[in-house]
KOLKE-482011 format. One line per field, with one value per residue (C-alpha): x, y, z; residue number from 1. Coordinates in nm, 3 decimals, decimal comma, padded with zeros to 5 digits. Layout:
N
east = c(X	...)
north = c(Y	...)
up = c(Z	...)
num = c(NUM	...)
! end
This chain:
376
east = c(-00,920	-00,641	-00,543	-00,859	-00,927	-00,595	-00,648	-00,993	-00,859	-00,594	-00,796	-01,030	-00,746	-00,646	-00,954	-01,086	-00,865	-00,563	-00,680	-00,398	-00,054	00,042	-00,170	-00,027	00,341	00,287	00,043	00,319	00,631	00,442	00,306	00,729	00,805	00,500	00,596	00,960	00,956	01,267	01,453	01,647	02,000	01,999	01,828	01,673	01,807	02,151	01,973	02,075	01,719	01,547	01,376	01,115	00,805	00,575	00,282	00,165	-00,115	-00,286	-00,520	-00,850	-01,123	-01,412	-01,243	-00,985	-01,258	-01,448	-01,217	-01,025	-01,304	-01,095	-00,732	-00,652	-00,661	-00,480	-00,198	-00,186	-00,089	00,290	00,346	00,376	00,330	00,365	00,040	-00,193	-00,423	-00,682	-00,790	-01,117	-01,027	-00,685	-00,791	-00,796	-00,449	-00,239	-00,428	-00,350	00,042	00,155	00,432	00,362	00,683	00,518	00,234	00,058	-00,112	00,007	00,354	00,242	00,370	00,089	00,206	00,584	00,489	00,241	00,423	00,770	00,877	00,782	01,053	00,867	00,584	00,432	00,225	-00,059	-00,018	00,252	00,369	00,479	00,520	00,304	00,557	00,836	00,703	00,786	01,102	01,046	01,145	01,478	01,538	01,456	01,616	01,290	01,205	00,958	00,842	00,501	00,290	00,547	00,437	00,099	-00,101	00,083	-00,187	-00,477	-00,357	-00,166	-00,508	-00,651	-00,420	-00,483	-00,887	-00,811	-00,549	-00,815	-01,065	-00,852	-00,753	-01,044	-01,243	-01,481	-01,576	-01,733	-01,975	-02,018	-02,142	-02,370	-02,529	-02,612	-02,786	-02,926	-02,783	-02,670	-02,392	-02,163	-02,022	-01,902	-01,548	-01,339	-01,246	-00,922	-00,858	-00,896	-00,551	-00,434	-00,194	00,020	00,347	00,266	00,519	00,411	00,713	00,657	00,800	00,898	01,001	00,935	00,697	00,339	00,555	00,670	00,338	00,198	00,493	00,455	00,109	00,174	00,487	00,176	-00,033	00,231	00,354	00,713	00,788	01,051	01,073	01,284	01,406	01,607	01,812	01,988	01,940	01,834	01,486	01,315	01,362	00,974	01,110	01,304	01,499	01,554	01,661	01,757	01,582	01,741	01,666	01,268	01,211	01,368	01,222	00,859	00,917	00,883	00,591	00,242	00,125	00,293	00,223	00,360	00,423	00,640	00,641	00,593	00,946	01,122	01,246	00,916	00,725	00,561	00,775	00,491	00,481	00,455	00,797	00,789	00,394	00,544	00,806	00,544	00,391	00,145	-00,185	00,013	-00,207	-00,103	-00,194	-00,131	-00,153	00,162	00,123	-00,088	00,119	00,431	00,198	00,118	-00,245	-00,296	-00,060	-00,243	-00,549	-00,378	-00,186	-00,507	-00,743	-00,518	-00,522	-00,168	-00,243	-00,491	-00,647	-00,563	-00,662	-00,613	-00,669	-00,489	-00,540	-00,418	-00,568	-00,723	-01,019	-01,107	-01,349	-01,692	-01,603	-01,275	-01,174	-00,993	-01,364	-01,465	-01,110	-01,084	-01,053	-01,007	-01,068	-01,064	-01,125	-01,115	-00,799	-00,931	-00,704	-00,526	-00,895	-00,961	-01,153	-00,749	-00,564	-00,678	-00,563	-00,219	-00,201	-00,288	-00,047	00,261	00,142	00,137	00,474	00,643	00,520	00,644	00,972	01,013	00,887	01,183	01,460	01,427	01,516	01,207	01,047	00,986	01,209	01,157	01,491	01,423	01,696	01,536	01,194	01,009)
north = c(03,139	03,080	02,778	02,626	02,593	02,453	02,213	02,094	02,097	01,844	01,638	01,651	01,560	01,257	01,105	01,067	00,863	01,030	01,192	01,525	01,473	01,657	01,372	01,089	01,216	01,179	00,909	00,690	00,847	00,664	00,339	00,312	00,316	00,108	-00,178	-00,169	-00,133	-00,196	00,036	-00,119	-00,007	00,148	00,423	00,244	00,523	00,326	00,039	-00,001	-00,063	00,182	00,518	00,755	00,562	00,647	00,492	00,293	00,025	00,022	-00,269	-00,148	-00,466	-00,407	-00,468	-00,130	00,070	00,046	00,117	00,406	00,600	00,849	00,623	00,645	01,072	01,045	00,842	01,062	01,344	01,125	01,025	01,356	01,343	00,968	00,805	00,614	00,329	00,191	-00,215	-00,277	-00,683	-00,919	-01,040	-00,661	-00,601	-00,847	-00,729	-00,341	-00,418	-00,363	-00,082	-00,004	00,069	00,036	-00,249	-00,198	-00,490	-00,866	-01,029	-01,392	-01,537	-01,375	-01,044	-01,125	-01,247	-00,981	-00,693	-00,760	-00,381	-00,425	-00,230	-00,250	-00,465	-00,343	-00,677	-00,596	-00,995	-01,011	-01,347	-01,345	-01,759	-01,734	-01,483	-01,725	-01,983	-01,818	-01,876	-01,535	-01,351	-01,461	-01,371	-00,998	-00,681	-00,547	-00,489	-00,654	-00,543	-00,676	-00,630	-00,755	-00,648	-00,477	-00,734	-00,835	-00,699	-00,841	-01,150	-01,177	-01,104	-01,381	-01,649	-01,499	-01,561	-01,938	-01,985	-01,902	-02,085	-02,419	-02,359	-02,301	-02,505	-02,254	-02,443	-02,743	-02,486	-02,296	-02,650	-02,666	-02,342	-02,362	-02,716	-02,509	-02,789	-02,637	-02,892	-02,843	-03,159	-03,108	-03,022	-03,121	-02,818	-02,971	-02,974	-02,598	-02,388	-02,062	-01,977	-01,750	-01,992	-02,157	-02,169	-02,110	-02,142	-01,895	-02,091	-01,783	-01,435	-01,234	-00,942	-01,150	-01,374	-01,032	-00,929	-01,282	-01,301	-00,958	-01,010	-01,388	-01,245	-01,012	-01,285	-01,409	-01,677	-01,778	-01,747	-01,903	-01,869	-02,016	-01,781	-01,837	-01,505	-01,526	-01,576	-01,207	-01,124	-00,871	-00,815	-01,004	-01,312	-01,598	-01,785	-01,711	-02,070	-02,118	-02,351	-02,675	-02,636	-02,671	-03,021	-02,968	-02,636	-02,773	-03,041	-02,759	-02,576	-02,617	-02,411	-02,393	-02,169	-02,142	-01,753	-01,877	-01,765	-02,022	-02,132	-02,453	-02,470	-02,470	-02,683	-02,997	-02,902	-02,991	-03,348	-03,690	-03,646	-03,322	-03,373	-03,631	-03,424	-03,191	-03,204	-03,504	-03,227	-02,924	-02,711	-02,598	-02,291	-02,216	-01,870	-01,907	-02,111	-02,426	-02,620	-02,582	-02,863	-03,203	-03,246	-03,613	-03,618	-03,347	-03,570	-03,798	-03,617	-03,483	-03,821	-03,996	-03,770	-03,685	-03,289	-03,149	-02,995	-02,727	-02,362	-02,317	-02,006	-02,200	-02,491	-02,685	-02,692	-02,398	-02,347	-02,685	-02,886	-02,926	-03,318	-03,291	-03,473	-03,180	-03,056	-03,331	-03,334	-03,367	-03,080	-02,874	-02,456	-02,334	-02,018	-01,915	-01,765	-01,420	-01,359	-01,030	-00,858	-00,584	-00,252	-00,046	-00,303	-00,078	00,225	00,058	-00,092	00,240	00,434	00,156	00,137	00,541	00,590	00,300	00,469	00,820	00,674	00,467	00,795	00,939	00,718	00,653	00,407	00,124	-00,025	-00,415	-00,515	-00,872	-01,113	-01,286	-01,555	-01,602	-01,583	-01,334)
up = c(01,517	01,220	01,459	01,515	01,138	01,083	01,343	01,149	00,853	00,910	01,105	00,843	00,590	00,802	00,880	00,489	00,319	00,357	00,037	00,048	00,107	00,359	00,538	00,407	00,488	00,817	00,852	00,596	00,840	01,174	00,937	00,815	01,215	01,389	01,174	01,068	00,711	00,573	00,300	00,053	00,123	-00,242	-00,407	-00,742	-00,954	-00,940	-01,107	-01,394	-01,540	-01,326	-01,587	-01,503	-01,591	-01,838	-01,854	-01,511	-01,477	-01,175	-01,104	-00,907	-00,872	-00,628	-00,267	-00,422	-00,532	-00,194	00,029	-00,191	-00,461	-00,546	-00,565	-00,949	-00,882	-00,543	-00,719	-01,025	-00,751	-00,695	-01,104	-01,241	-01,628	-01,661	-01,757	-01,502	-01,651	-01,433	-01,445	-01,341	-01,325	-01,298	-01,658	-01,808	-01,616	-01,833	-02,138	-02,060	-02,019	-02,349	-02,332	-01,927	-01,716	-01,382	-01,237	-00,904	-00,890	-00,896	-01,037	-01,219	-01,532	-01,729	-01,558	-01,739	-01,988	-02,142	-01,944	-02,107	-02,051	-01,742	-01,461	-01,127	-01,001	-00,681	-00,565	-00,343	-00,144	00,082	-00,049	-00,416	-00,474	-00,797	-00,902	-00,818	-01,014	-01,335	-01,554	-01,626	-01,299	-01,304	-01,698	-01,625	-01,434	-01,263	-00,922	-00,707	-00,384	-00,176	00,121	00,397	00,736	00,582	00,671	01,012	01,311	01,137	01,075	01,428	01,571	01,351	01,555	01,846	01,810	01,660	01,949	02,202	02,025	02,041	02,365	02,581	02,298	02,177	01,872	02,094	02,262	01,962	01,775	02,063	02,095	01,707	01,835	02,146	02,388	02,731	02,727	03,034	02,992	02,646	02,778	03,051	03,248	03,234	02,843	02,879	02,951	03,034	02,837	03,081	03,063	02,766	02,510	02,168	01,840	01,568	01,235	01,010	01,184	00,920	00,945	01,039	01,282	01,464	01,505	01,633	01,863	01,987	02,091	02,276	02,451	02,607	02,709	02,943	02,702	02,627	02,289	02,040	01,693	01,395	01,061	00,789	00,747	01,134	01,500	01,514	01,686	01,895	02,292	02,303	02,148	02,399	02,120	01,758	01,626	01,247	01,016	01,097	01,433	01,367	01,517	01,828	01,899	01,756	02,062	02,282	02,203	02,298	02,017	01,693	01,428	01,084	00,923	00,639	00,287	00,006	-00,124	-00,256	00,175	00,321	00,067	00,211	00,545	00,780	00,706	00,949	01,038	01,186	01,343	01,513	01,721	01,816	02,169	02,181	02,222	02,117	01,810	01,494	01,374	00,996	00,839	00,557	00,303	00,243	00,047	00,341	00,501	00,404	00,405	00,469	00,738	00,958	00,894	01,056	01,303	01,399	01,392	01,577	01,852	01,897	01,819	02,022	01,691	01,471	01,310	00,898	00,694	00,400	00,245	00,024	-00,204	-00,259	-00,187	-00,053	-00,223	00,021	00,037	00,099	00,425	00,615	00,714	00,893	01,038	01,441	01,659	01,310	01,313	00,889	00,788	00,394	00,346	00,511	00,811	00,686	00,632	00,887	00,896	00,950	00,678	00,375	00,555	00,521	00,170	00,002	00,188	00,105	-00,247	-00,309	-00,098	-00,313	-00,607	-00,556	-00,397	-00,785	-00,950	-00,814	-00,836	-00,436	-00,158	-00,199	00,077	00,106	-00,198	-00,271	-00,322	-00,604	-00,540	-00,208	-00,312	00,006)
num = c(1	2	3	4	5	6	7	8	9	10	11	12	13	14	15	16	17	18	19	20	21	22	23	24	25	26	27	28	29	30	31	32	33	34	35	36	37	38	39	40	41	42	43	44	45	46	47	48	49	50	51	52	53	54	55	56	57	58	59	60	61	62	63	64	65	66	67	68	69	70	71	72	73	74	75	76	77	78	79	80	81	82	83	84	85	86	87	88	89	90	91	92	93	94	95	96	97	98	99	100	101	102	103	104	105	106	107	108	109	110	111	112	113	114	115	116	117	118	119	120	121	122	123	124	125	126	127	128	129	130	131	132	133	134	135	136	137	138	139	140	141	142	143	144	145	146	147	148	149	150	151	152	153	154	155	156	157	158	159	160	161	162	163	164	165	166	167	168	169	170	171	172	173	174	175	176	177	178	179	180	181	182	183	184	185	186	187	188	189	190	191	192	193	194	195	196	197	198	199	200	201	202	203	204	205	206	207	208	209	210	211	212	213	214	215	216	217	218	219	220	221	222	223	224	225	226	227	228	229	230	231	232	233	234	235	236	237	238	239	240	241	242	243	244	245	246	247	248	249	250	251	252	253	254	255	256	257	258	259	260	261	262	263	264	265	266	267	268	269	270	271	272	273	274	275	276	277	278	279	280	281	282	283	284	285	286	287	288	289	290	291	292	293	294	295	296	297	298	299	300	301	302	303	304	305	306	307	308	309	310	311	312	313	314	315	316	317	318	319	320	321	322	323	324	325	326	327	328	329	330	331	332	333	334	335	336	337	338	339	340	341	342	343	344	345	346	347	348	349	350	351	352	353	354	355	356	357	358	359	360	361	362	363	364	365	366	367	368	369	370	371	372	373	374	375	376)
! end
């Protein structure tokens, strides 16, 4: 009997919210494993700005509030005595900084600049280039870490619905079933592949690139991939090129998609040039960053025929005007900027952001430190 209530009660405990900790232990143990999240190799006690923080802001706008009710009291459980303030909206976040050690919420130059005792900013994106684009980041000790890897599986599962969409051209029938034209002529069965064989180039290993490549290494694909840190990759992934190898390796690949961060390396880097070197009908798939890709020349690239048509959840800019040309682009697949959303991707974020914040509490290894001379 003693057994069978501790059995309910800890499924009970896991299935609502991880709400006790016992719960979230393990859950966070098996979230750290599934996706690789990376300790830094130093506890941030040996920092030299690191304290015990007293007072900690933690921003909570609608899309928090839903998915966690109870999150400012199940964080309060990791902070001890140290003071938890609660922002309803990004604006009241920079106003509530004054004096706060700790931000869960998002690094920008109002962040820095209001927040100037700022220590740690936990930023609930995964990419951090509004952060970067402050003079601010690199005059202060603080630590930064992000969302790496968090958002991976829904995202990889967004290219995998735009790469089948594009590929057996589901957006062609889908126009005509919202016309109600039984149009079996709309496609030639030859313009649509299998993709068992196919080789599709991952532009940015990093933690979404894994997961993408993971899942098209399952469909029978071959897959190569390019990263900036070393030739290093999982047993899934053919070829781990570096950087400069991008246009011969984007020569190869029928499908192309780019997982890169936003940094001074990857700005404008799919331009005419590199279009050009792609497959003549190869697709481009872009879940990083829209300002790593030349907007006119996709147009073009796209127009002209010599991709076979392409899948955007960012833009540049963003969010794109309704008369902006990119919508009436050929062959084009956009989606607003949405791809990490999925019913399990909240599950994830709160227990990252409540592990980070007991490990800084503490004086801890962190997980997902951001290099700031690097940028991601």
């Amino acid at each position: 009997m003693a057994y069978f209530l501790w059995v309910v009660i800890t499924t009970c405990l896991l299935f609502n919210g991880f709400v006790m900790a016992a719960g979230s232990d393990m859950a966070t143990t098996q979230l750290i494993q599934q996706l690789g999240l990376k300790e830094s190799p130093q506890a941030i006690r040996e920092a030299g700005f690191w304290r015990k923080p007293k007072r900690i802001v933690v921003l909570l706008e609608e899309r928090q509030q839903q998915s966690m009710p109870d999150a400012a009291n199940w964080l309060q459980q990791v902070v001890g005595d140290a003071e938890l303030v609660v922002a309803q909206t990004r604006a009241e976040m920079v106003f509530l900084l004054d004096d706060a050690d700790v931000l869960l919420g998002y690094c920008t130059h109002e962040t820095l600049e209001n927040g100037t005792q700022l220590r740690y900013i936990l930023n609930y994106s995964a990419g951090v280039d509004r952060c970067m684009k402050s003079d601010l980041v690199r005059e202060r000790d603080f630590l930064l870490t992000n969302m790496q890897r968090i958002y991976g599986p829904g995202i990889a599962e967004h290219v995998m619905a735009m790469m089948y969409m594009l590929t057996r051209k589901l957006h062609i029938f889908h126009d005509k079933q919202r016309q109600h034209d039984w149009d079996r002529s709309a496609v030639k069965r030859t313009e649509m592949w299998e993709l068992q064989g196919r080789t599709m180039l991952v532009v940015g290993l990093g933690g979404i690139g894994t997961e993408v490549a993971r899942r098209a290494q399952a469909l029978g694909m071959r897959v190569i991939a390019t990263r900036n840190s070393s030739r290093k990759g999982p047993e899934f992934v053919d070829y781990v090129g570096l950087a400069h190898e991008l246009p011969a390796l984007a020569g190869q690949a029928d499908v192309v998609v780019n997982a890169t961060p936003l940094t001074p390396a990857t700005l404008g880097l799919f331009d005419s040039k590199l279009f050009r070197q792609m497959k003549p009908g190869a697709y481009f798939i872009n879940v990083g960053r829209g300002k790593s890709v030349v907007t006119e020349d996709l147009i073009d690239a796209l127009n002209t025929g010599h991709l076979g048509g392409a899948a955007l959840d960012v833009q540049d800019p963003e969010p794109l005007p309704r008369e902006h040309p990119l919508w009436s682009a050929k062959n084009i697949i956009i989606t607003p900027h949405i791809s990490a959303g999925s019913s399990e991707q909240m599950d994830r974020f709160w227990l990252l952001v409540r592990e980070n914040l007991r490990r800084y509490v503490n004086g801890e290894r962190m997980l997902n430190v951001v290099d700031i001379k690097d940028g991601y």
